[in-house]
ROFI-194340 format. One record per atom (N, C-alpha, C): residue in one letter; atom name; x, y, z. Coordinates in steps of 0.2 Angstrom, whole numbers, plus 5000, padded with zeros to 4 digits. Layout:
BEGIN
A CA X Y Z .
...
% end
This chain:
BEGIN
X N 5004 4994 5000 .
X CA 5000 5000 5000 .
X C 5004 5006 5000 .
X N 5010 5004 5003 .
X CA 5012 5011 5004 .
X C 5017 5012 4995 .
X N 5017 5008 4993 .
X CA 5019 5009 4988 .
X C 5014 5011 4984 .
X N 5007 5009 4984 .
X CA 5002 5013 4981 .
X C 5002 5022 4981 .
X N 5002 5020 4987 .
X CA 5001 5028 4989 .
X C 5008 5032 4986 .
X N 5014 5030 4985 .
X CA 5020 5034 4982 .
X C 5018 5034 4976 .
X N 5015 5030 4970 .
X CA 5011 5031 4965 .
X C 5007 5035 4965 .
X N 5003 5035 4968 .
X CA 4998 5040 4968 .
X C 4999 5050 4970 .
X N 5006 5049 4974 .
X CA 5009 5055 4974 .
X C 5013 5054 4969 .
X N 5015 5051 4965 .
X CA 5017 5052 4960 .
X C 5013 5055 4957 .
X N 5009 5052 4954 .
X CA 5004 5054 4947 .
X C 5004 5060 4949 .
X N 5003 5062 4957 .
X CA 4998 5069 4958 .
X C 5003 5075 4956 .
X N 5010 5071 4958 .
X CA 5015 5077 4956 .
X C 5017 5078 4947 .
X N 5015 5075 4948 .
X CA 5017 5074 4937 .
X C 5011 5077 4935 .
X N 5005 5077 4936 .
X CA 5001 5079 4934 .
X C 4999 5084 4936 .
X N 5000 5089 4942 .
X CA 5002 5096 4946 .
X C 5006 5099 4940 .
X N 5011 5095 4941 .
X CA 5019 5099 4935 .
X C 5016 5099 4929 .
X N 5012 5096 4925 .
X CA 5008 5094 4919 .
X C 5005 5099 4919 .
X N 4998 5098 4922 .
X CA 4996 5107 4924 .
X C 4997 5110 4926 .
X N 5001 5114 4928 .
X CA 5004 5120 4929 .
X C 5010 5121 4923 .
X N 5012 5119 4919 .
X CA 5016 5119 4912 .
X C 5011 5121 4907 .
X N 5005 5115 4907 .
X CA 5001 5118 4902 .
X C 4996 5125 4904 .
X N 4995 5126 4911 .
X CA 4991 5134 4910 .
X C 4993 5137 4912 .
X N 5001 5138 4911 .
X CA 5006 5145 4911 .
X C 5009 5144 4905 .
X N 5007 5139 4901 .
X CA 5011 5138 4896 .
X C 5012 5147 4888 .
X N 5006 5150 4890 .
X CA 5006 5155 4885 .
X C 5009 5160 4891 .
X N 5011 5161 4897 .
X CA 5016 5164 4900 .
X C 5024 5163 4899 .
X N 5025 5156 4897 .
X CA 5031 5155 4896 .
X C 5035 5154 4891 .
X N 5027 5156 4883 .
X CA 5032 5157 4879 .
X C 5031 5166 4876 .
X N 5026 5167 4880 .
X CA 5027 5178 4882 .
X C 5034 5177 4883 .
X N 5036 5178 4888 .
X CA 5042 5179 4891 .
X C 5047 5176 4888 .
X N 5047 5170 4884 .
X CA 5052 5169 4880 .
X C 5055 5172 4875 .
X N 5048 5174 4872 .
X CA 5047 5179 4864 .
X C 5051 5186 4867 .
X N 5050 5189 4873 .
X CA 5051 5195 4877 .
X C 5060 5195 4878 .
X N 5062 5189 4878 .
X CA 5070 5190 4880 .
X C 5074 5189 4872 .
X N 5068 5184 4868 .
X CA 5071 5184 4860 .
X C 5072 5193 4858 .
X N 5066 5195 4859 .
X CA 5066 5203 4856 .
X C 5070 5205 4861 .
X N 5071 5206 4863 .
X CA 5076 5209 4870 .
X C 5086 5208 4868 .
X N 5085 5203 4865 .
X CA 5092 5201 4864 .
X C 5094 5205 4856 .
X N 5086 5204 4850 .
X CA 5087 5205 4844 .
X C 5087 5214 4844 .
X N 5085 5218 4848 .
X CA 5086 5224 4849 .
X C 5092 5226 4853 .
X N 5097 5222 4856 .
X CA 5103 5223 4859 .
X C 5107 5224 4853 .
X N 5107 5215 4848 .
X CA 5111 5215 4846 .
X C 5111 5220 4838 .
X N 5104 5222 4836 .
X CA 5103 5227 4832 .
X C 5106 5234 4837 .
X N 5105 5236 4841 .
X CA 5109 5243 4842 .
X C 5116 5242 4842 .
X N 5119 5239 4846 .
X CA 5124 5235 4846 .
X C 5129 5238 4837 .
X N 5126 5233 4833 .
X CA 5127 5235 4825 .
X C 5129 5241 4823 .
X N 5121 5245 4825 .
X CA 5123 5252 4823 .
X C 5126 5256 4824 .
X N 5128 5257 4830 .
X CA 5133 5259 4836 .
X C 5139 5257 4834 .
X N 5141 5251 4832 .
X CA 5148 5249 4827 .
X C 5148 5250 4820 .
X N 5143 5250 4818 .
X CA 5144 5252 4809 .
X C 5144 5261 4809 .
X N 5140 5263 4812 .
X CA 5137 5273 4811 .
X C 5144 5275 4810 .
X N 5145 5280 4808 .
X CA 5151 5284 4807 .
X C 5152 5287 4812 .
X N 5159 5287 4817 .
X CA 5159 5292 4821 .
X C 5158 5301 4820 .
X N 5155 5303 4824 .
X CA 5152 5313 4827 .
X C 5159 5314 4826 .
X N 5157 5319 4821 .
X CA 5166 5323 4823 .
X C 5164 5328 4832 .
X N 5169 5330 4833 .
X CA 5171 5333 4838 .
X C 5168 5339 4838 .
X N 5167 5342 4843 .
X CA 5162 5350 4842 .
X C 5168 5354 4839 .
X N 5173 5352 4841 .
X CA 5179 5356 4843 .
X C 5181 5358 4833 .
X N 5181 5352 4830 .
X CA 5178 5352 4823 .
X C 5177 5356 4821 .
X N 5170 5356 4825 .
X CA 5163 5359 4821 .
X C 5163 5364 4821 .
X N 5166 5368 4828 .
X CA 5165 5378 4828 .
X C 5172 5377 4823 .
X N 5177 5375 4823 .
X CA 5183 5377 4819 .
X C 5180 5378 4811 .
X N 5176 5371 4810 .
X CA 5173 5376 4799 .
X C 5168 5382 4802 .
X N 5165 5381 4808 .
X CA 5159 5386 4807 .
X C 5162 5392 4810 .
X N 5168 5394 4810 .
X CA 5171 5398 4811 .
X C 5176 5401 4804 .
X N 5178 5397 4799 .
X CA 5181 5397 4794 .
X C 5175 5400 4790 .
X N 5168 5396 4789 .
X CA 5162 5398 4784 .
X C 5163 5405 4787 .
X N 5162 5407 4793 .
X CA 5159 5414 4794 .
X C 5163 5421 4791 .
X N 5170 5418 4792 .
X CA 5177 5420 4789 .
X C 5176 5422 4780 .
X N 5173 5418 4779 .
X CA 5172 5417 4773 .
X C 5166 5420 4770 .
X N 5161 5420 4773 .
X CA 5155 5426 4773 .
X C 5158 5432 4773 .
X N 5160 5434 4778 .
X CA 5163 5440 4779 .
X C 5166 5443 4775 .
X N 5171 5440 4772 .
X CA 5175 5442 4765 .
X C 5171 5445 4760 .
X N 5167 5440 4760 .
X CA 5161 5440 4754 .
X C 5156 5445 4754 .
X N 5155 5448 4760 .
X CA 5151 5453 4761 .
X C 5155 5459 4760 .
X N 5160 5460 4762 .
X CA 5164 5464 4759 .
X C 5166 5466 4753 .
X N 5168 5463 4750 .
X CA 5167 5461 4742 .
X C 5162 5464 4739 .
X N 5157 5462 4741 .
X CA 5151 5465 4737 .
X C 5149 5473 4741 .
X N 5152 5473 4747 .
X CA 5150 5481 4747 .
X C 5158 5486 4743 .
X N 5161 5483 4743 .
X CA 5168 5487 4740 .
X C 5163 5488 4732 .
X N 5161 5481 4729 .
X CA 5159 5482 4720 .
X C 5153 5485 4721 .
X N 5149 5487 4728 .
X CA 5142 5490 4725 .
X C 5144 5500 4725 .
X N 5151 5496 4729 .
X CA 5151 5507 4730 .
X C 5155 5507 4724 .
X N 5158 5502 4720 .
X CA 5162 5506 4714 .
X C 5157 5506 4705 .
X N 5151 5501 4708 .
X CA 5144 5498 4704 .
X C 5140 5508 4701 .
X N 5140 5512 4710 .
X CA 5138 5519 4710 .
X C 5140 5523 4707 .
X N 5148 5523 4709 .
X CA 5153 5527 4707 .
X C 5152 5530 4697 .
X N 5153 5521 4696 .
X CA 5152 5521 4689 .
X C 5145 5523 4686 .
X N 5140 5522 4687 .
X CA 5133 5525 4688 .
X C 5134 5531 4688 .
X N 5135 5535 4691 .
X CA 5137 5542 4693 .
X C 5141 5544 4686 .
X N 5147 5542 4685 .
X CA 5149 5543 4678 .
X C 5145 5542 4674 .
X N 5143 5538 4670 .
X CA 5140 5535 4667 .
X C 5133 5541 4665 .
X N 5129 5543 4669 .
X CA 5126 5547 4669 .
X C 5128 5555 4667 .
X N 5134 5556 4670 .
X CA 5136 5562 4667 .
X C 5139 5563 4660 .
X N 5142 5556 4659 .
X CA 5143 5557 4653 .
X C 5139 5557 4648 .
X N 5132 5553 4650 .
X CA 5125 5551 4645 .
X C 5124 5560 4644 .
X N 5125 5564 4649 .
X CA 5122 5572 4648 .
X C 5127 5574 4643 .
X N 5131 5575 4646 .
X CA 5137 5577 4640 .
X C 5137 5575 4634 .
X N 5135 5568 4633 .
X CA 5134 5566 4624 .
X C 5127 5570 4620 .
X N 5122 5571 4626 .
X CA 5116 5574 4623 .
X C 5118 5582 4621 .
X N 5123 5585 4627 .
X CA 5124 5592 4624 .
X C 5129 5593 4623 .
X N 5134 5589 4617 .
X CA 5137 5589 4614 .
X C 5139 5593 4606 .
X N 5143 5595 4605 .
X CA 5143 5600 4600 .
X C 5143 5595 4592 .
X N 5144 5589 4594 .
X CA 5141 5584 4588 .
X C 5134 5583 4588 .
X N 5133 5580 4592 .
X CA 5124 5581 4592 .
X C 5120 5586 4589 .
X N 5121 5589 4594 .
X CA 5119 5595 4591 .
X C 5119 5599 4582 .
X N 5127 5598 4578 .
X CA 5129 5598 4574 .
X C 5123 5594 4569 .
X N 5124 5587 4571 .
X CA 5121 5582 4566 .
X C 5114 5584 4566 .
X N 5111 5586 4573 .
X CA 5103 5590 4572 .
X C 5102 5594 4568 .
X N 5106 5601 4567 .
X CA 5107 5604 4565 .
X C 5104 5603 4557 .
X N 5111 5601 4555 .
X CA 5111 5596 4547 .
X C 5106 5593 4544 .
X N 5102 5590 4550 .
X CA 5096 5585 4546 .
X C 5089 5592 4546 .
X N 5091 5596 4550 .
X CA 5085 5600 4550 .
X C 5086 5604 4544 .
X N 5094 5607 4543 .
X CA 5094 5610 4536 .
X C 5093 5607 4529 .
X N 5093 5600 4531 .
X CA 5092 5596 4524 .
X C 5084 5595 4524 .
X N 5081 5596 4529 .
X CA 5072 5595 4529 .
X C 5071 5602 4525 .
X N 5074 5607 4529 .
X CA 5072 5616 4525 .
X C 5073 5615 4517 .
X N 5079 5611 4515 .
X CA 5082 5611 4508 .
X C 5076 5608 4505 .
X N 5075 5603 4506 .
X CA 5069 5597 4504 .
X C 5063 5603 4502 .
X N 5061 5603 4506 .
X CA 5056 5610 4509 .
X C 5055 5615 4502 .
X N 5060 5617 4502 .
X CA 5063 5624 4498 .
X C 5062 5620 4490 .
X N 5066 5616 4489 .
X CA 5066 5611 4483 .
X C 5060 5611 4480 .
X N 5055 5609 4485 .
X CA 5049 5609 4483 .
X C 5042 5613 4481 .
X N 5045 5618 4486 .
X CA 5042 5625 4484 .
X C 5043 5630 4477 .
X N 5049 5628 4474 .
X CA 5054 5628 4469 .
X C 5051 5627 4464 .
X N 5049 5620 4461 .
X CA 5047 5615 4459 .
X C 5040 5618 4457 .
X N 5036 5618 4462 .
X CA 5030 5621 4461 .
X C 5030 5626 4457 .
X N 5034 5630 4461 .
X CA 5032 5637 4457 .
X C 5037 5639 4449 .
X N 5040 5634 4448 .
X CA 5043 5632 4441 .
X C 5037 5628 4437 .
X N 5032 5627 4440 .
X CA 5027 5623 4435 .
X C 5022 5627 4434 .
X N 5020 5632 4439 .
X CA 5016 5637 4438 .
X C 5017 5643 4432 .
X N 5025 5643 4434 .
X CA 5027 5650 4427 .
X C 5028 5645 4421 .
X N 5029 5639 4422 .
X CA 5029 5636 4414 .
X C 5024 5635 4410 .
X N 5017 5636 4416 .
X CA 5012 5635 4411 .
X C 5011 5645 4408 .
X N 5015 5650 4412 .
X CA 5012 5656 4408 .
X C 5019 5658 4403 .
X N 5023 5655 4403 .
X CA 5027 5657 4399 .
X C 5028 5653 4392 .
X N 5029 5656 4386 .
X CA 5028 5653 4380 .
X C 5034 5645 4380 .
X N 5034 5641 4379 .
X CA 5039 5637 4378 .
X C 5041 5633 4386 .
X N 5038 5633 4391 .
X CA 5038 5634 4396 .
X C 5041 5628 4399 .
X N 5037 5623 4397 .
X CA 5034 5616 4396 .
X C 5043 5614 4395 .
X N 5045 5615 4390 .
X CA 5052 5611 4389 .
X C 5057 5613 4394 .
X N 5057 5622 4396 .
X CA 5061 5623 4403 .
X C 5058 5620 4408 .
X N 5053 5617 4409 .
X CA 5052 5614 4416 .
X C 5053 5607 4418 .
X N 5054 5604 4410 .
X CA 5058 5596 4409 .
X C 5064 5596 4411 .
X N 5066 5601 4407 .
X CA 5073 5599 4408 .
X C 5075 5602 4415 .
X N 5073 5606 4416 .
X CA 5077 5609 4425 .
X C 5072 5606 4431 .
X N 5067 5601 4428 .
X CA 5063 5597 4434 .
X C 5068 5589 4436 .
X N 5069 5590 4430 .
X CA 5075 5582 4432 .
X C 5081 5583 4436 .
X N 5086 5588 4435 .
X CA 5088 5591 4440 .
X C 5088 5592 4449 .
X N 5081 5595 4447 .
X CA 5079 5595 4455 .
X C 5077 5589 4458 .
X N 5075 5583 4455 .
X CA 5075 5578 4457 .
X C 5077 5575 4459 .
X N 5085 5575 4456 .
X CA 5090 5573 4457 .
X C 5093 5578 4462 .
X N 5094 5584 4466 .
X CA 5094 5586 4470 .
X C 5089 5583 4478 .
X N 5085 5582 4477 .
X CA 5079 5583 4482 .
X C 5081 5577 4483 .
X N 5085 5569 4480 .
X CA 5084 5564 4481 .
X C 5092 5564 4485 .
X N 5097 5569 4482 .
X CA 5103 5568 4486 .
X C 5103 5571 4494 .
X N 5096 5575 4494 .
X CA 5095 5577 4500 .
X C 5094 5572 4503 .
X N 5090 5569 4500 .
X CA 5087 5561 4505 .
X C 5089 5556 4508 .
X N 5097 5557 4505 .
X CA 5101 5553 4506 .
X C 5104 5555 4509 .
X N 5107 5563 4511 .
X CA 5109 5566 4514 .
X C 5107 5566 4521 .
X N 5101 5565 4521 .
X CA 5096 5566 4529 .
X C 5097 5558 4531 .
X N 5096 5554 4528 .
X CA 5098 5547 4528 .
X C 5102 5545 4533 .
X N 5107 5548 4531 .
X CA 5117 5545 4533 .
X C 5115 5549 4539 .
X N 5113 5557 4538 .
X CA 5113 5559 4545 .
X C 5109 5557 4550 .
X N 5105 5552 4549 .
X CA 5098 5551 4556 .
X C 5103 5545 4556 .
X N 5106 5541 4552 .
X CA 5108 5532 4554 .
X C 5117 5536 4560 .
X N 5117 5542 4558 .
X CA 5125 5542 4563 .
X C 5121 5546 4568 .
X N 5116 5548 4567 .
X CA 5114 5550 4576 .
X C 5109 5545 4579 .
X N 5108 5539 4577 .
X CA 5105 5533 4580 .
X C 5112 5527 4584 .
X N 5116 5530 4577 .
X CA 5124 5526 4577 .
X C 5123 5518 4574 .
X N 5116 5521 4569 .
X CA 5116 5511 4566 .
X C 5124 5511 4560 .
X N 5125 5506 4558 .
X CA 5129 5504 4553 .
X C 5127 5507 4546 .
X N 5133 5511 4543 .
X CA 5131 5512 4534 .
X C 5132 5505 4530 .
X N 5127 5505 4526 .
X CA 5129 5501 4522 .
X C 5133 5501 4515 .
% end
């Protein structure tokens, strides 16, 4: 009997430890999964922490960000030395644009085209009044042929004369 009964604490004990395995059983594969992850997060940081590139140094970092500012500075310098000589020029530049307006060539070449308008002008009033007396004077008709082609050919070198003087006060190219 008494052997019976250590059987029977047996079973009781095997079958305690049986149940308690099986209704902790999703407890202890929680916690198994909890130290897998726990290990694959070490050994992932781990990696990263030995692959990353090392931070450079602050000591570095203010040394260029002190170079850069260095170098800004020049820079800004530079542009203000070229904007006061940008003015300077401007200022000339302006005086000189007046100067060429009241200059004694300008003026000159206005001159000329205006005399060549009056001549044109003149030519023409010329013309007329050479056709008016050819109709009252006998023979008329043949003086006004012959000295009408002349003036023509006047009136046309004016035209060409005003010509060359508008393309040099534009300052296009003669052809």
């Amino acid at each position: 009997m008494a052997r019976l009964d250590r059987e029977d604490d047996n079973r009781e004990e095997q079958s305690s430890e049986g149940d308690f395995f099986d209704q902790h059983k999703k407890l202890f594969v929680g916690i198994l999964g909890f130290f897998f992850l726990c290990i694959a997060v070490i050994i992932s940081v781990t990696l990263s922490l030995t692959f990353s590139p090392k931070p450079t140094s602050t000591l570095d970092l203010e040394t260029r960000l002190e170079e850069i500012t260095l170098s800004v500075q020049a820079m800004e310098a530079s542009i203000n030395e070229q904007n006061l000589i940008l003015a300077q020029n401007q200022q000339k530049y302006d005086a000189l644009q007046t100067h060429l307006k009241h200059s004694s060539a300008t003026t000159l070449k206005n001159i000329l085209i205006d005399q060549e308008k009056n001549f044109q002008s003149f030519l023409m009033v010329l013309r007329a009044g050479m056709r008016d007396l050819s109709i009252e004077i006998p023979n008329g008709a043949d003086w006004y042929d012959d000295y009408n082609d002349q003036m023509s050919k006047a009136v046309k070198r004016s035209i060409q004369r005003q010509d060359l003087l508008n393309m040099l006060r534009t300052g296009e190219v003669t052809e």
